[in-house]
Every structure is written in C-alpha cells, then in structure tokens.
N, C-alpha and C positions, 0 to 999 in steps of 0.2 A: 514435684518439680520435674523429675523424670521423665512421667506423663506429659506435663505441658511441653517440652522441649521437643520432644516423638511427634504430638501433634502440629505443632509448629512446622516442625519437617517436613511432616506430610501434606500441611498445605501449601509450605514452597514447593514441593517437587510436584504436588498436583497443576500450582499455578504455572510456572515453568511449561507442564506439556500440555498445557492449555495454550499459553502463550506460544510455542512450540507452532501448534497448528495451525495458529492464528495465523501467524507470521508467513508460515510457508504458503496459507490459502491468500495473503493478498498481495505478499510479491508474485505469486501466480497470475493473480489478478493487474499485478501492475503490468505483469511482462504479456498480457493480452490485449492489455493498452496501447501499450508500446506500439507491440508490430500492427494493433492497428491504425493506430497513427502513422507510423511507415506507410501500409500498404495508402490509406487516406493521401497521401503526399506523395505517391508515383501515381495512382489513378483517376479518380473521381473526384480532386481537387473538394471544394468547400461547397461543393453544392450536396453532399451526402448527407446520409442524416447523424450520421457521427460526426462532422465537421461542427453543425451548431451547438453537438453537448460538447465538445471538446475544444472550443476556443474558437470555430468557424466565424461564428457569426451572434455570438451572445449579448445581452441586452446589456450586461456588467462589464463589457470593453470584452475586444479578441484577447483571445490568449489568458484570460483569467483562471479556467477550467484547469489549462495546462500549467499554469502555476499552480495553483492546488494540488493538481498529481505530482508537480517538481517536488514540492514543501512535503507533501507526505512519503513521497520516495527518500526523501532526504531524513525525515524525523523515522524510519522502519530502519532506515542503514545505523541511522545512531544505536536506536535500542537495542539492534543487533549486535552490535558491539559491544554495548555494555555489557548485553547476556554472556554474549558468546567469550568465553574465560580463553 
C-alpha cells in the first residue's frame, strides 16, 4: 500500500511539472499574441497577415479568432488557480 501511495505521488508531482511548463510555454505564447495584436492595431491595420488569423478578416465572422484566445486566456488563469495553493 506504501508502494502504491509513493507511486501515486510521483506521478502528481511529475504531472504538476509537466503542467508546470506547459503553462508557462503558452501564457508566453499568449503574451506574444498580445503585443502582437497591439503592435497589428497602431500599424498595419487588417490588411496584415496576422490581422486575418486573428479576427481581421475571417470567414467565421471578425473577431472569432480573438475570442478563442479570450476563452483560453480565460480557462489557463482558472487552472492556474486551482493549481497554484
């Protein structure tokens, strides 16, 4: 029983710094979003080619792209909280 209980451990704390990295590589990735959506919205307006992956000009209505990165920005701050004690 000892056994199984160690092992258990060991795979929360593996999943944990898994999760760990996870987290830290796509708020990275969000926060690359970000300011490029900033910089997209003081220069080159929606004719760029980040404008049409990102809400410019897409075939599923504007602004859908960027709801998607709302929604997931939104669903990483949760989990992060659940995690983070």
């Amino acid at each position: 029983m000892l056994a199984l209980a160690q092992d258990i451990q060991s795979d929360v704390s593996g999943l944990m710094r898994t999760f760990s990295c996870d987290r830290d590589r796509l708020r990275s990735a969000l926060e690359v979003v970000d300011y490029q959506q900033q910089v997209m919205g003081k220069g080159a307006g929606s004719g760029g080619t980040l404008g049409g992956t990102l809400g410019g000009s897409s075939s599923s209505g504007p602004g859908s792209n960027v709801a998607i990165i709302a929604a997931l920005r939104q669903s990483l701050n949760s989990a992060v909280q659940q995690v983070d004690f």
